[in-house]
C-alpha positions in Angstrom: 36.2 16.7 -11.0 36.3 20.6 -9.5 36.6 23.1 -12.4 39.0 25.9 -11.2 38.1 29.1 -13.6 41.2 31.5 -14.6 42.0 34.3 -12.3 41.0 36.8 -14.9 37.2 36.1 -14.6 36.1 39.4 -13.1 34.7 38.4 -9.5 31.5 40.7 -9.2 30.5 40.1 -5.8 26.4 41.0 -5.4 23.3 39.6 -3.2 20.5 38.5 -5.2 17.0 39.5 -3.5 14.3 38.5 -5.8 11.4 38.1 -4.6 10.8 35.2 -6.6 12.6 33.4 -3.9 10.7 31.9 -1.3 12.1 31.0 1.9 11.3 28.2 4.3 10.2 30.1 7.2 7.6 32.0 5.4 6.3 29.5 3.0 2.8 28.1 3.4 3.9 24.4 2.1 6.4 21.6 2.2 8.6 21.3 -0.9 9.2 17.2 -1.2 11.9 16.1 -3.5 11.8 12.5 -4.5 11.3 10.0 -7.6 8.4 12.2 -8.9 10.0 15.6 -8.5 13.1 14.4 -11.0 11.8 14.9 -14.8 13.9 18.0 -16.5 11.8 18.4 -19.3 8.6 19.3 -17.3 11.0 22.1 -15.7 10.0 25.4 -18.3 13.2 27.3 -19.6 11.9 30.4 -18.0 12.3 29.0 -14.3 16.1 26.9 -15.1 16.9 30.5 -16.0 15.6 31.9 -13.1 17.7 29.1 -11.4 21.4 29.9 -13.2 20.8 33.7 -12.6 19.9 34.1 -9.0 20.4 30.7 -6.9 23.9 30.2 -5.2 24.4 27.0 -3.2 26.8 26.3 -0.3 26.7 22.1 -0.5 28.4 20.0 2.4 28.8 16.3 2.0 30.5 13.4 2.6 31.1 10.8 -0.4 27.5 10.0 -1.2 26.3 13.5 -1.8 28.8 13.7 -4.5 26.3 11.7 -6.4 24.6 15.4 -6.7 27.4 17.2 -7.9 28.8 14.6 -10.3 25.2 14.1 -11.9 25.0 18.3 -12.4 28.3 18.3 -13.8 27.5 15.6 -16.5 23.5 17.1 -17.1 26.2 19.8 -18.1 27.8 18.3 -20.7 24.9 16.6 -22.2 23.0 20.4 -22.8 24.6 23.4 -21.9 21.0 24.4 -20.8 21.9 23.1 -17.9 25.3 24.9 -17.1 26.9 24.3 -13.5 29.8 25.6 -12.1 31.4 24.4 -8.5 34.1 24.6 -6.3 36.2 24.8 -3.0 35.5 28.7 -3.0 31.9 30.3 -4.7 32.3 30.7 -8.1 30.8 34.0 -9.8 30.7 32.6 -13.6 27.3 34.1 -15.6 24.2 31.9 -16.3 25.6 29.2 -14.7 23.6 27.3 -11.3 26.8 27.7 -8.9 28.0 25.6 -5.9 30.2 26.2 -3.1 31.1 22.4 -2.7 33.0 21.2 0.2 33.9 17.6 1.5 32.8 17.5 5.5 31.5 15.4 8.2 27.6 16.8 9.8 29.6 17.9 12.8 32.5 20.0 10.7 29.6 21.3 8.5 27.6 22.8 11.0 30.1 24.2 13.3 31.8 26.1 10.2 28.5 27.2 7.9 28.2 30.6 9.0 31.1 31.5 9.1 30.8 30.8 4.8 27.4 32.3 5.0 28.6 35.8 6.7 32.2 35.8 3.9 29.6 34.1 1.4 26.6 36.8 1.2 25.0 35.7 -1.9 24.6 32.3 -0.9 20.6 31.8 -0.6 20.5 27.6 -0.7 22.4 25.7 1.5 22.2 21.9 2.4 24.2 18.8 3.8 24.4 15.7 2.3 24.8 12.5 4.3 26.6 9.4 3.7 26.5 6.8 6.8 26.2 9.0 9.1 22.5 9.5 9.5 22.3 5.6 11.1 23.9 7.5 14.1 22.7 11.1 13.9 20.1 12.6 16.8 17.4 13.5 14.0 16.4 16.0 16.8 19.6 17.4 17.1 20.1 17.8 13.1 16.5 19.5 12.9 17.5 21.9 15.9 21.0 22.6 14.1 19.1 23.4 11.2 16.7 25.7 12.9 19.2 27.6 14.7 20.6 28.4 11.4 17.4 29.2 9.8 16.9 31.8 12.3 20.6 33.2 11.8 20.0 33.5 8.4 16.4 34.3 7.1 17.5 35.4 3.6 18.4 31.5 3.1 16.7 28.5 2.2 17.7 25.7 4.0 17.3 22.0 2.6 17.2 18.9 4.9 18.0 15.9 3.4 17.1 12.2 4.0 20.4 9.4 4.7 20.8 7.0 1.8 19.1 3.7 1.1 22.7 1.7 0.3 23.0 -0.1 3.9 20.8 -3.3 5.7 20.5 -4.1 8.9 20.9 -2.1 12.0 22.5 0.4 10.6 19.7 0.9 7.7 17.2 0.3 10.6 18.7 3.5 12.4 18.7 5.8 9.1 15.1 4.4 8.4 14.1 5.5 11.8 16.2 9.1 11.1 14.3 9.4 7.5 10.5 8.9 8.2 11.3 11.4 11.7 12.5 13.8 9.2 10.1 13.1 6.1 7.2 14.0 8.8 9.1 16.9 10.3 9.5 18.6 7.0 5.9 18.0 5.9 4.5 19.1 9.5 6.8 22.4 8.9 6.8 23.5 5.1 10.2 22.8 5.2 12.2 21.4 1.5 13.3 18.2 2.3 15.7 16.6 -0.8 14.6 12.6 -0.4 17.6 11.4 -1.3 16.9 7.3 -0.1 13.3 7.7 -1.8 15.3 8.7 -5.0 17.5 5.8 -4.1 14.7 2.9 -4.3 12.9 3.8 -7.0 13.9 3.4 -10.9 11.5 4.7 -13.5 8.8 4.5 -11.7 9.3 0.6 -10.1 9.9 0.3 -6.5 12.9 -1.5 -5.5 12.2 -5.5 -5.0 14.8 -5.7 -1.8 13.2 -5.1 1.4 13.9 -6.4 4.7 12.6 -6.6 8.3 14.4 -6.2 11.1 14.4 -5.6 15.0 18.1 -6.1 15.6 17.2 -9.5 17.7 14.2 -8.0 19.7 15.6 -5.2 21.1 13.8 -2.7 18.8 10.2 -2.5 17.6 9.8 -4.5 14.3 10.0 -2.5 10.8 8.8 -4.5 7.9 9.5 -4.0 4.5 12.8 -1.5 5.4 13.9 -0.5 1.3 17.2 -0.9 0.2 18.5 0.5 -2.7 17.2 0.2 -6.6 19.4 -3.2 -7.9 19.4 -0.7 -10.8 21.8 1.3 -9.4 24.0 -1.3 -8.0 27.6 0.1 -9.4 30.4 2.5 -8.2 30.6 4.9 -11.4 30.3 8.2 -9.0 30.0 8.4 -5.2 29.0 4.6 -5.1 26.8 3.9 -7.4 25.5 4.7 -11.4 25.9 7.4 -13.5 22.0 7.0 -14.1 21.4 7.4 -10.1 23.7 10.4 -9.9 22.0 12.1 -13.4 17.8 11.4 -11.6 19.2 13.0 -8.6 20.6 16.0 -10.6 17.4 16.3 -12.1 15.9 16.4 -8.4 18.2 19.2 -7.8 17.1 21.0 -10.6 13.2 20.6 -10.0 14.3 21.5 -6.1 15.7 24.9 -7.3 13.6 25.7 -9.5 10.8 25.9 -6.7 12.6 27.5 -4.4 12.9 30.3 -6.9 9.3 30.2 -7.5 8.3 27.3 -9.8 4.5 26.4 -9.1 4.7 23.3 -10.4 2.4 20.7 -8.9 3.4 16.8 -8.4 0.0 15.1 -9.6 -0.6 13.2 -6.5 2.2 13.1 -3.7 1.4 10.2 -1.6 2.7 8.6 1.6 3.5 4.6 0.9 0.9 2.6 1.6 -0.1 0.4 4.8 -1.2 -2.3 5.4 -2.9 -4.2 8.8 -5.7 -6.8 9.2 -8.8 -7.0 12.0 -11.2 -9.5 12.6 -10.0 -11.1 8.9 -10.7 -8.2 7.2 -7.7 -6.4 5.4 -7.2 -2.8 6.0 -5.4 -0.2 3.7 -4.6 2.6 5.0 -2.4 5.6 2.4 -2.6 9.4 2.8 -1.7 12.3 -0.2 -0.1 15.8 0.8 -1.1 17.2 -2.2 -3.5 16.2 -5.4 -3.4 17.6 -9.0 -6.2 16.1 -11.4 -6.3 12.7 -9.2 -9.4 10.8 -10.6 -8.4 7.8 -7.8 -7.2 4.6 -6.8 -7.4 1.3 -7.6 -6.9 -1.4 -5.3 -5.0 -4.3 -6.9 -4.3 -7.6 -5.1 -2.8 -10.9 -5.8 -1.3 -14.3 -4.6 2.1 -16.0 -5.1 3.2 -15.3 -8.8 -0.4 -14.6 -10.3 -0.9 -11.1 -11.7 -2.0 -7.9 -10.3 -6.2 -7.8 -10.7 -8.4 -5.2 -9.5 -10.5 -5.8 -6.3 -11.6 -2.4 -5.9 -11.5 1.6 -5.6 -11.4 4.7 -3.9 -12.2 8.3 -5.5 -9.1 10.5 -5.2 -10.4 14.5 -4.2 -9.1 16.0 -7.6 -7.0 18.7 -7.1 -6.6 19.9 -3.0 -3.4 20.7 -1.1 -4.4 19.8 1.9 -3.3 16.3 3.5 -6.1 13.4 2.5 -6.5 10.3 4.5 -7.2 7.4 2.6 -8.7 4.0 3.8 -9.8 0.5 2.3 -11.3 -2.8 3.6 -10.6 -6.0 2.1 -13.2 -8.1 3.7 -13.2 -11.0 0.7 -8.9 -11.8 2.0 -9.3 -16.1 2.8 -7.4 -16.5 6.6 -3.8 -18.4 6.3 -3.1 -17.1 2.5 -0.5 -14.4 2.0 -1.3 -11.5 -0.4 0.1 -8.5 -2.3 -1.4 -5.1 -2.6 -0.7 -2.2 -4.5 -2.2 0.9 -5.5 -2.9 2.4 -9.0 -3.1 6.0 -8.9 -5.1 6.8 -11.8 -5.4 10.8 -13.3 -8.3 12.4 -15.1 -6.4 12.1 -18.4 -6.2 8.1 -17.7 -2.0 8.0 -16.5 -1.1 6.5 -13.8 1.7 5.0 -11.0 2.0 2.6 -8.4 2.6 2.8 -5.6 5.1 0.4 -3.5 4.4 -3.1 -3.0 2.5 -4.5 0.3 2.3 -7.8 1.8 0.2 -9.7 4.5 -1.3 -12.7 5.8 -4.4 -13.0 7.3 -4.0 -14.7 10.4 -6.3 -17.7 11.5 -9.2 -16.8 13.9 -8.2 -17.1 17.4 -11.5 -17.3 18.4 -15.0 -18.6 17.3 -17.2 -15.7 17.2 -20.3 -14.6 15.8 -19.6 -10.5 15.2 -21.9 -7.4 15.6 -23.9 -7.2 12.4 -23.3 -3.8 10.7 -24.9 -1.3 10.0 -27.2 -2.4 13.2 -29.8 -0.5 12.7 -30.3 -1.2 8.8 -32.6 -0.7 6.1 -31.3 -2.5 3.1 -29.0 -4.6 4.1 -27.0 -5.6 6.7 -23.4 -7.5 6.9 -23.1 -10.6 9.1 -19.2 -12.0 10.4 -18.0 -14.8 12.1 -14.8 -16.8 12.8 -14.0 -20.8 13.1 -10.9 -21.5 14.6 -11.7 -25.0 13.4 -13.4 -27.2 10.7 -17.3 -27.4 11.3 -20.8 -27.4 10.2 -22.0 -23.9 10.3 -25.4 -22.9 10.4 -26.8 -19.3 10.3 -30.1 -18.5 10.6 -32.5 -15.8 11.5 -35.3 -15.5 13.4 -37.8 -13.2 14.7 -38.8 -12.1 17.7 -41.4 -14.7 17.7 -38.3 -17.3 17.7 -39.8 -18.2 14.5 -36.9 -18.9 11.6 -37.1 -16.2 8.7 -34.3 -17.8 6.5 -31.0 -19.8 6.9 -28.4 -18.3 5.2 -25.9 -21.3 5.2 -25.8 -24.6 6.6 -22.4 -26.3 5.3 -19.0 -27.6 6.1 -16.6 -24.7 6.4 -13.1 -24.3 7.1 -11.4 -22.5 9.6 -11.5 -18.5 9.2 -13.3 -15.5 8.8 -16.7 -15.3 6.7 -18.5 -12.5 6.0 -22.0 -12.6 4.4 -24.6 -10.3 3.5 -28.6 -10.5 4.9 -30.9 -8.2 2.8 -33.8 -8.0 5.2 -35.9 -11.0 3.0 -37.5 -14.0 4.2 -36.5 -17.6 2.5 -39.5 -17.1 -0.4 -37.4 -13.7 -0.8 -40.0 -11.4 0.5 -39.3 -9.0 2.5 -39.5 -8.5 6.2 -41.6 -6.4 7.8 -39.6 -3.7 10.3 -38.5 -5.0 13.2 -36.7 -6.9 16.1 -34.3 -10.6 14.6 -31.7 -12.3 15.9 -28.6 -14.1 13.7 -28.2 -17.1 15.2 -25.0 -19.2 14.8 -24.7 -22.5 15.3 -21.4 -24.6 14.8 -20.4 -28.3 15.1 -16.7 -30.1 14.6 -15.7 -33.2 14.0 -15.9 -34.5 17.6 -19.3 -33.3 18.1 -19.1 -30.4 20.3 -21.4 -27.6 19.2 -21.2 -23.6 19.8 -23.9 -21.5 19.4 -23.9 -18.0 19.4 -26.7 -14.9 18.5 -26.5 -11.7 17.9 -29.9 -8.6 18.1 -30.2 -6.8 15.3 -32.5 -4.0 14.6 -34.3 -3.9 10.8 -35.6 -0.8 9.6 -37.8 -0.3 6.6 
């Protein structure tokens, strides 16, 4: 509930300048609130301090953004470390972290914020809160509203915040849509964007197990995997859902604040989820960071139905950058027809680590025989040969030289439909090697019926 302080608190009205405080329009990075940014005790005393004496915070919100409030309130009365004070007007009450909280729709909000601003001048935070109404919101016009206002007012930072996680189906399509828009925006821009549906779907570190896809009956482009909220939090304690959710995002806040004020706290390795896509059979991971602390890497974990997670193989992370890193790895051992799971392990130089969110695929059958492009082509060592059955045959590979003359045969066997990949290390069937030159991979493929496809390919051997 709203704590109204006694009329004979002395109201000493001031603006705090520090220089400490670093405002959106001339910072030189994002500032990304989510599941990682939510741990109080990596938060120094110095910089909560720095938070209680000199941030003031106009908050608008509908019901769900009182999951903010109600979580300060009770981080609170837990330690008085973290005192709060907030109301219907500003309060002015020492050492504490105040709010100016009022109940409002987007539209209410943003047609009556400066006018609190200009009777308001120590306010230097200020930020809206969304219940449903991001599943209809222009995400353009929000961003513009919020510029305009960043413009009006350059002594105050200005936090965009992402819709909920609570709601399925077209309605947590369109806030989906709304959230990555805005997730890019803010990163594009160096703006602080509070990830309030990120917060939503994770719990300790474990992604949230309900997805769902959805393309409300073909009339939008398909989303896979769309994340609904943390079971977890399934509960209506405060603001629809558990006093646990409403305390992490508190502790977002907090860590929010604190870097506005001037906190250089670095997030060990902030990472965009990971995606996932297939060509020519071959699984294709694709993840980027915006910022790396101590990152030794990743590895690549995969399994089938219930099986556990094992390791099929890794990527070295860039160690400490701040700069945006792409990221990129090729399954080429994934069987056609099976479905699989992937996940990443980021792993840091002291040996910790997280996961990422789980992804899911199946590699579809080949379409297509074909006999693929070696690569490399040239090559000295070694060279990788593909092909595709879209049917049960004997397969026979073989190379030959220019001559015609067969150097080896690499298999000659009944296989199965799908994609095969194998590996020709420039050696002859005694294992010698080859002197440099012109061969040709010949494939040669007969079903059960007794038609027969061949196929050849010209590659280029250099020793």
């Amino acid at each position: 509930m709203k704590k109204r302080y006694p009329f004979g608190f002395q109201i000493i009205l001031f603006i705090v300048m520090v220089s400490s405080i670093v405002h959106g329009q001339e910072r030189g990075y994002p500032i990304i609130i989510n599941h990682e940014t939510n741990n109080l005790s990596q938060i120094p005393d110095h910089w909560i301090d720095q938070v209680r004496q000199n941030i003031k915070v106009y908050y608008g919100h509908t019901s769900h953004g009182g999951q903010i409030t109600g979580g300060l309130e009770r981080l609170a009365q837990k330690n008085s470390k973290y005192a709060f004070a907030y109301n219907d007007y500003l309060p002015n009450v020492p050492n504490h972290l105040c709010f100016l909280d009022t109940g409002a729709d987007p539209d209410l909000f943003f047609s009556s914020i400066q006018g609190i601003l200009d009777a308001n001048p120590s306010i230097n935070v200020a930020m809206f809160s969304w219940c449903g109404e991001a599943a209809w919101y222009d995400v353009n016009h929000y961003i513009s509203q919020m510029q305009a206002l960043e413009t009006a007012n350059p002594s105050v930072t200005f936090v965009y915040m992402t819709g909920n996680a609570q709601e399925a189906d077209l309605a947590g399509y369109n806030r989906y849509v709304f959230n990555q828009a805005l997730r890019q925006y803010c990163r594009d821009n160096n703006k602080v964007l509070f990830d309030f549906a990120d917060l939503d779907v994770w719990h300790n570190g474990d992604y949230t197990p309900n997805t769902y896809d959805f393309d409300d009956w073909g009339r939008k482009p398909l989303i896979n995997d769309i994340p609904l909220e943390h079971p977890q939090y399934y509960g209506d304690d405060l603001g629809h859902t558990t006093y646990e959710s409403c305390e992490n995002k508190a502790g977002a806040a907090w860590w929010m604040l604190a870097k506005i004020a001037g906190w250089d706290a670095v997030v060990p390795v902030e990472m965009e989820n990971l995606n996932v896509g297939q060509t020519d059979g071959n699984v294709r991971l694709t993840w980027r960071t915006f910022s790396e602390s101590n990152n030794y890497g990743f590895v690549i974990e995969r399994r089938t139905g219930d099986e556990p997670f094992t390791g099929t193989g890794f990527v070295k992370g860039r160690g400490t950058a701040t700069a945006e890193n792409q990221y990129e790895y090729v399954d080429a051992n994934a069987e056609a027809g099976i479905l699989y799971q992937y996940r990443l392990k980021q792993m840091d130089l002291d040996g910790q680590y997280t996961y990422s969110a789980i992804v899911e695929i199946r590699v579809a059958l080949p379409a297509q025989f074909n006999l693929y492009q070696n690569h490399p082509n040239p090559f000295n060592s070694e060279t990788v040969i593909s092909f595709s059955l879209t049917r049960k045959a004997r397969t026979r590979i073989s190379i030959h030289n220019i001559r015609g003359e067969c150097v080896d045969t690499l298999i000659h066997e009944i296989k199965s439909p799908g994609f095969y990949h194998i590996v020709w290390q420039g050696r002859n069937q005694f294992n010698n090697k080859v002197p440099s030159g012109i061969y040709y991979c010949n494939l040669e493929s007969t079903d059960d019926s007794g038609i027969t496809i061949r196929e050849f390919r010209k590659m280029v051997l250099i020793n």
